[in-house]
C-alpha positions in Angstrom: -8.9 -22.9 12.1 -10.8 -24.9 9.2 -10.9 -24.1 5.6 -14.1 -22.1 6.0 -12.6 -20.4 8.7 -9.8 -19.0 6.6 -12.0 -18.2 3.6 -14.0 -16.1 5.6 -11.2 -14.3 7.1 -9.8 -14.0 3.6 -12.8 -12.3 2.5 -12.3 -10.0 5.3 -9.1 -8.8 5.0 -9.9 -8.0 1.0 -12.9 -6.2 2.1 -11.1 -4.0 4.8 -8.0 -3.4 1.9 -11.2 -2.3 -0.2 -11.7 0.4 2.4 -8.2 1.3 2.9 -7.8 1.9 -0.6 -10.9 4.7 -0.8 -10.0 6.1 2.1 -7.6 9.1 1.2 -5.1 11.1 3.4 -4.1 14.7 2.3 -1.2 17.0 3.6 0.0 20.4 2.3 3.4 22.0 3.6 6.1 24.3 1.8 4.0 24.6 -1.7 3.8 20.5 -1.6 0.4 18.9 -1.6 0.3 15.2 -1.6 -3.2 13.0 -1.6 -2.3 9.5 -0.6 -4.8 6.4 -0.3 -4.8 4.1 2.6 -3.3 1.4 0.0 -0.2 3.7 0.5 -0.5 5.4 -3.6 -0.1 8.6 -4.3 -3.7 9.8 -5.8 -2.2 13.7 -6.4 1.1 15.3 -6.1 0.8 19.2 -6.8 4.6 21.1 -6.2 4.3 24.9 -6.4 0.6 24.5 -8.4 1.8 22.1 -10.8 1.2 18.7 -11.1 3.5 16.6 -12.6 1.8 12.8 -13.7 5.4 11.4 -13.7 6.6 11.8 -10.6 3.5 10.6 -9.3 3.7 7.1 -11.3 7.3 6.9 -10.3 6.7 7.2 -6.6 4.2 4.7 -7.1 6.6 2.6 -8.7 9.4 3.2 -5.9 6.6 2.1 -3.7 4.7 -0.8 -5.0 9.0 -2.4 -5.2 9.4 -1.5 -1.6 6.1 -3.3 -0.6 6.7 -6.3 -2.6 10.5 -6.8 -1.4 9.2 -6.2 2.1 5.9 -8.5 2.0 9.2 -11.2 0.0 11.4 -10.7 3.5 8.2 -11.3 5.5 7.4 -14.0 4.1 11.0 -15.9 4.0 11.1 -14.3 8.2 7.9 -15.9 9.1 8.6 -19.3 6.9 12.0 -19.7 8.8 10.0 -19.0 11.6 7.6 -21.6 11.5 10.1 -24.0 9.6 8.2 -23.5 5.9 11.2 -23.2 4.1 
């Protein structure tokens, strides 16, 4: 694959996490309501008809950590993998 090749698949894969990111995914059960984007944040969080904007940034929090130390073991997997270290 050339240089333009990966540019343009580049430019794809921030155009579909564009996409992901608007689309959103909602699920009520046991008084909990919870809006969710396809870039895995938590849009609304509504417990008993309250909404509390805290929990909300700290679950985003909790995940955005989880995602980086995942995408950091990924990285270190595939780069032993294919002998980047």
């Amino acid at each position: 694959m050339n240089i333009f090749d990966q540019g343009k698949k580049m430019l794809e894969l921030r155009a579909q996490q564009k996409k992901l990111a608007k689309m959103n995914i909602e699920v009520e059960e046991n008084d909990v309501k919870v809006t969710m984007g396809g870039d895995f944040k938590i849009k609304d969080l509504v417990i008993n008809g309250r909404k509390d904007q805290r929990i909300i940034d700290t679950l985003n929090k909790a995940i955005d950590k989880t995602q980086k130390a995942a995408a950091k073991e990924t990285q270190a997997l595939l780069g032993d993998l294919f002998g980047m270290k």
